[in-house]
N, C-alpha and C positions, 0 to 999 in steps of 0.2 A: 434324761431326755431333754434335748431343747427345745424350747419354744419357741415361734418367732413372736410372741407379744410380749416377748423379754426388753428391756431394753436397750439400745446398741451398748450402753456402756457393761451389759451383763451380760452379751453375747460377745462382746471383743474379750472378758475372761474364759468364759465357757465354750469358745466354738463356734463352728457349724453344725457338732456332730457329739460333741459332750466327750465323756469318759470314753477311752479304747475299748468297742465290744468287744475285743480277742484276749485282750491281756491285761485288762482293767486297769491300764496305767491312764497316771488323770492328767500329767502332760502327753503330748505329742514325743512320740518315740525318735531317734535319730538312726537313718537306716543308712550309715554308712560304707556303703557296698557297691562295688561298680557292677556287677553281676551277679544273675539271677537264676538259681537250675531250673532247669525242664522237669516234667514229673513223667517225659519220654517224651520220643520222639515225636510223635503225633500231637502232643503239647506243645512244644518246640513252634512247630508249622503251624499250629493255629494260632499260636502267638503273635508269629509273623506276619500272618495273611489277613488277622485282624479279627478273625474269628471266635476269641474268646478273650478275656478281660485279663490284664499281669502284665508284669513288668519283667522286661528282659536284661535292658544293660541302662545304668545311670544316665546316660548322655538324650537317652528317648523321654524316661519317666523315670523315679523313683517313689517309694509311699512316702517319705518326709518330706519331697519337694511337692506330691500329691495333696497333701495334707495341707501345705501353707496355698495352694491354688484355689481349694477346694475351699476355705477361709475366707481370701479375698474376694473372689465370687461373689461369699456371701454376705460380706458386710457391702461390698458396691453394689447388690442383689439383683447381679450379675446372672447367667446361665452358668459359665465357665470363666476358670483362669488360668494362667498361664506364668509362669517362672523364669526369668532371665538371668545371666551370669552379671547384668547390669543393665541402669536405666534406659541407655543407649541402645545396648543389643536388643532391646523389647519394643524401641522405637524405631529400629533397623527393619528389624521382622515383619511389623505391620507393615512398613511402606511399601517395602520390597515384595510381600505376598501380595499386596492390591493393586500395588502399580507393575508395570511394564516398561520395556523401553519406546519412546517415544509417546509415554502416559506424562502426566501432570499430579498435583496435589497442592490446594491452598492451604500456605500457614499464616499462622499468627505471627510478624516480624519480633514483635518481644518476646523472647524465647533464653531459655540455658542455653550459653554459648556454644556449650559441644553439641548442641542440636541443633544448632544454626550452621554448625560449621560440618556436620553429615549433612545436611539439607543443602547446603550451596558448596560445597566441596567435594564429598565422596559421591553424591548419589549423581551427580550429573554426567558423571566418570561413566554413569550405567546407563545416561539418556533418560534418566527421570528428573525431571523440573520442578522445583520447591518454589512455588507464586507464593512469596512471603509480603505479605497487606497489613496494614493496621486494622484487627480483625476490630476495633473498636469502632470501628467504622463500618458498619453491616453491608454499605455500599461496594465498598472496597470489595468485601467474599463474593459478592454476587458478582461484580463485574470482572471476577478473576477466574470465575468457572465456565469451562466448556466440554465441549462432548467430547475431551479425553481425559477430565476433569475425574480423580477416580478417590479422593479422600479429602474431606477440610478436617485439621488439627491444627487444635489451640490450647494455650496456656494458662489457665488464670487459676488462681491470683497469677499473675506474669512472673517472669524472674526476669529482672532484679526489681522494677520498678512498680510491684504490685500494681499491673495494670487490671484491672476488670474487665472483664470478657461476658457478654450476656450470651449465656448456654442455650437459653430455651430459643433465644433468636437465632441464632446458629441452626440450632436442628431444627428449625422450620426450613430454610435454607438448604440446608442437605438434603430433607425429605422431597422437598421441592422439586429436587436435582438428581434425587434416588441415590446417591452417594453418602456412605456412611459419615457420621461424626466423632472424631477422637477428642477427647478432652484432657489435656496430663493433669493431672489429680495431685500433685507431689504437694503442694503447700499446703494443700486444704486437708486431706485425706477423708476417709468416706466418712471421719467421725464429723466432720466440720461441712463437707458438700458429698450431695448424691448425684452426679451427672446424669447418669442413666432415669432416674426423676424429672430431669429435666430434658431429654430426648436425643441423651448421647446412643453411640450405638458399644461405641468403646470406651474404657478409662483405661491408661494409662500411670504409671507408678515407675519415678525412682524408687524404690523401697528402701538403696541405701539408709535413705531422710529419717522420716517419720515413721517411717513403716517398720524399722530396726529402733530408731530413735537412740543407740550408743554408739555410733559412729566407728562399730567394730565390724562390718560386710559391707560389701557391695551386689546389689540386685536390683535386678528390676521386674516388672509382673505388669500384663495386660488382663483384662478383664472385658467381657462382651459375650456375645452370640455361642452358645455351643457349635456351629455349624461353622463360624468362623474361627475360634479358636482352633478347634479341630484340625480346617487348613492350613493355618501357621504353625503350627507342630509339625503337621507331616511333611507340607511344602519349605517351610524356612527352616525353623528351630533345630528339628532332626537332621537337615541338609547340612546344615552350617556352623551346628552344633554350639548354638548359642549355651548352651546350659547351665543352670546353676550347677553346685555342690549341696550333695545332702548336707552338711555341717549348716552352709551358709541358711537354706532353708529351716533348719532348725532353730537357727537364729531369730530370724524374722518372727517364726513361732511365738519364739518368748518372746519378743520384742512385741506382738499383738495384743500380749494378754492386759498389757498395762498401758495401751494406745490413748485409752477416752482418758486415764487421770492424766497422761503426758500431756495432754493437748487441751487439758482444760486449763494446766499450768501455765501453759505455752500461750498461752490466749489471757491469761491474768496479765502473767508479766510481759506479754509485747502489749495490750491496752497500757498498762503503766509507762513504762519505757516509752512509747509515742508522745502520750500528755506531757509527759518530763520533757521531749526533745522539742514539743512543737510552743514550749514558753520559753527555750535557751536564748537567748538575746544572739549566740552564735550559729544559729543552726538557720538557714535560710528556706529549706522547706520540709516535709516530713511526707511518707508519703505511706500509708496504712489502713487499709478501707476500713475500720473501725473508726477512723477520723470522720468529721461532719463534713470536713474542706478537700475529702479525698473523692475526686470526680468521680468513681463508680461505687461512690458508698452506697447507693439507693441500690444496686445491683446485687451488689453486696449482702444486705441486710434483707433478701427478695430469695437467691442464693445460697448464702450460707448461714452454717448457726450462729458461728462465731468467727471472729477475723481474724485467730490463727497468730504464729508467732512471727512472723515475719514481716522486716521494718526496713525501708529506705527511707535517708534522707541526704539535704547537700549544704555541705557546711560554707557559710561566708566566706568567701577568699579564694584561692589557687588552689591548682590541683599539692602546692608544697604543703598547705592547711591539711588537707584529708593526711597528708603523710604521715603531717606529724601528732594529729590527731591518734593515729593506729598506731604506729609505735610508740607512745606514751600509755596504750593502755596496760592494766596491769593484773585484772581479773579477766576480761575478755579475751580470748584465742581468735588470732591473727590466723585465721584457714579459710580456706575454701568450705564447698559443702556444708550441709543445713541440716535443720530438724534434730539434733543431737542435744545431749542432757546440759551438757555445757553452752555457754552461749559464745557466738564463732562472728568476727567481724572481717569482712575483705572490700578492697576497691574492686568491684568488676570492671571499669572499664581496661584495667591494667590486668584483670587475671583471669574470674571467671568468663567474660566476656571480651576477651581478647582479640575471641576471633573473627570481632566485627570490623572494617573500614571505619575511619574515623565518618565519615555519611551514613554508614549504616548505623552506629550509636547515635547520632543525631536523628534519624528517621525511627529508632526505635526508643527515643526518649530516657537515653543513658547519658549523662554529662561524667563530664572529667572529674567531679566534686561530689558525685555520687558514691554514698557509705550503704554497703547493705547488711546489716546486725538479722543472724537468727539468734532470736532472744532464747537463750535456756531456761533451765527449773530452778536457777539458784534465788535464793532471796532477792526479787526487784530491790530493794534498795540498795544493797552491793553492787549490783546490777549498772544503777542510776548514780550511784555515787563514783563508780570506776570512769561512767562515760563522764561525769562533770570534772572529778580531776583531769581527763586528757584534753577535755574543750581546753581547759584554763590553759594549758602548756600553748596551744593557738595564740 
């Protein structure tokens, strides 16, 4: 039986729910199955109509992909959650269920790029308006809201430039304005920050990231209101059929149980990795709310437990320095995508965040000399010693 006076790092092994009362298996089963029989016709129909509890076809619900919801839920201590074939279709889903055409929603302008690029690309195609503000700026959300004003969604830690975002001032704001608050949760995850503690009404999850942590699926998962989730299952997800894969939600599974040690790793060696980068004689600035010099460190340390694995900095020189910086390294993986066991180095203004205007990297505090390292679990000093031999090649 689980407890909840357990604590998160013994409830991220054990569950929500412990051993399988059916079948006493002590992982989470893989229900790989696109379809489910009737036990007859009049089961069939209640099935449909809503009327009694079961799964019909993969694309609605599955018990493995039920199972990893039912999880996340509860470690964001959530009501419900919900499963996406990816972090974007989970971020699609909410907008699109709360907004309308000719509705609104403020974002945070420092954002993953492919979230900036549905927010000012795809969704305006549908008459819904992304007011993207420096939510670090609390003035900025409120002056961005009006009475068609139907979601604020923000990012922190931010991608790429670990900007700090203050939650709980947010969601005074929102409440203010009766319009919910989404928080994406991807850098921090619920072992590191609670949004909903702090008066989100939604969190949000690549899960890809952290939430897999081996960089073998793609998913993504909301968490919030049972009364909400509800309607984005029945109004989006089921319509449009964002869906995961039972496989992939089994993934995630495992990748839960060993969440708090990944991320307490991840949190050693991105502290290391900072102090290393913010003495380089080449490195011109570092930017990690774990640092004293990082403008939302106080928010930070208010926020979250710990500040997480994730490091920008901007090296002295031209954008040719950063180049040649990444391809001289020889332990770190030149990729995209974060929160994986390996540690993975990219320029976003040339990849992940491409799909910004060279004004809009400017306004959202991205420079051409901007390096973003998610630090892995490998020994920091290999780690520190791979980024000091590529400085030297500079």
């Amino acid at each position: 039986m689980v407890k909840k006076e357990w604590s998160f790092d013994t409830l991220t092994v054990h569950g929500s729910e412990g051993i399988d009362k059916h079948t006493g298996a002590v992982a989470p089963p893989l229900y790989q199955t696109s379809t489910f029989a009737f036990h007859n016709s009049d089961h069939g129909a209640a099935l449909f109509n809503g009327e009694t509890e079961g799964y019909i076809y993969s694309r609605i619900s599955n018990p493995t992909q039920a199972c990893f919801e039912r999880q996340m839920a509860f470690l964001e201590g959530c009501e419900a959650g919900l499963a996406f074939s990816s972090g974007l279709a989970a971020i699609s889903a909410l907008v699109t269920t709360l907004c309308r055409t000719g509705e609104n929603f403020v974002s945070s302008n420092t954002i993953y790029g492919g979230t900036h690029s549905l927010f000012q690309g795809f969704l305006p195609r549908m008459g819904i308006e992304a007011r993207e503000v420096r939510a670090t700026h609390l003035d900025e959300i409120e002056a961005a809201i009006d009475d068609k004003t139907r979601l604020i969604f923000i990012e922190t830690p931010a991608n790429p430039n670990l900007d700090l975002i203050d939650i709980q001032a947010c969601a005074e704001i929102a409440k203010k304005h009766g319009i919910p608050l989404a928080v994406d949760n991807t850098f921090a995850t619920p072992a590191l920050q609670q949004p909903l503690e702090l008066g989100a009404e939604v969190v949000v999850h690549s899960a890809t990231k952290y939430i897999s942590g081996h960089g073998d699926t793609v998913a993504g998962v909301l968490t919030g209101t049972e009364e909400l989730i509800t309607r984005i299952r029945k109004e989006t997800l089921t319509q449009v059929g964002y869906c995961i894969s039972p496989f992939n939600a089994w993934l995630l599974l495992r990748g839960l149980k060993t969440l708090s040690v990944r991320m307490n790793r991840h949190c050693e060696n991105g502290n290391r990795v900072a102090q290393y980068l913010s003495f380089h004689p080449k490195i011109e600035k570092v930017y990690y709310p774990g640092l004293a010099t990082h403008p939302g460190h106080d928010i930070a340390k208010r926020q979250m437990k710990d500040f997480g694995g994730m490091i920008a900095f901007e090296i002295k020189g031209d954008l040719q320095a950063g180049k040649t910086f990444i391809d001289s390294l020889e332990l770190c993986v030149q990729a995209v995508s974060l929160g994986d066991c390996d540690t993975l180095v990219c320029h976003p203004a040339s990849t992940t965040h491409s799909t910004y205007t060279p004004e809009q990297l400017t306004q959202a505090g991205i420079s051409e000399t901007m390096i973003r390292i998610s630090v892995g679990i490998e020994d920091p000093s290999d780690i520190c010693n791979d980024i000091g031999q590529a400085l030297q090649r500079i």
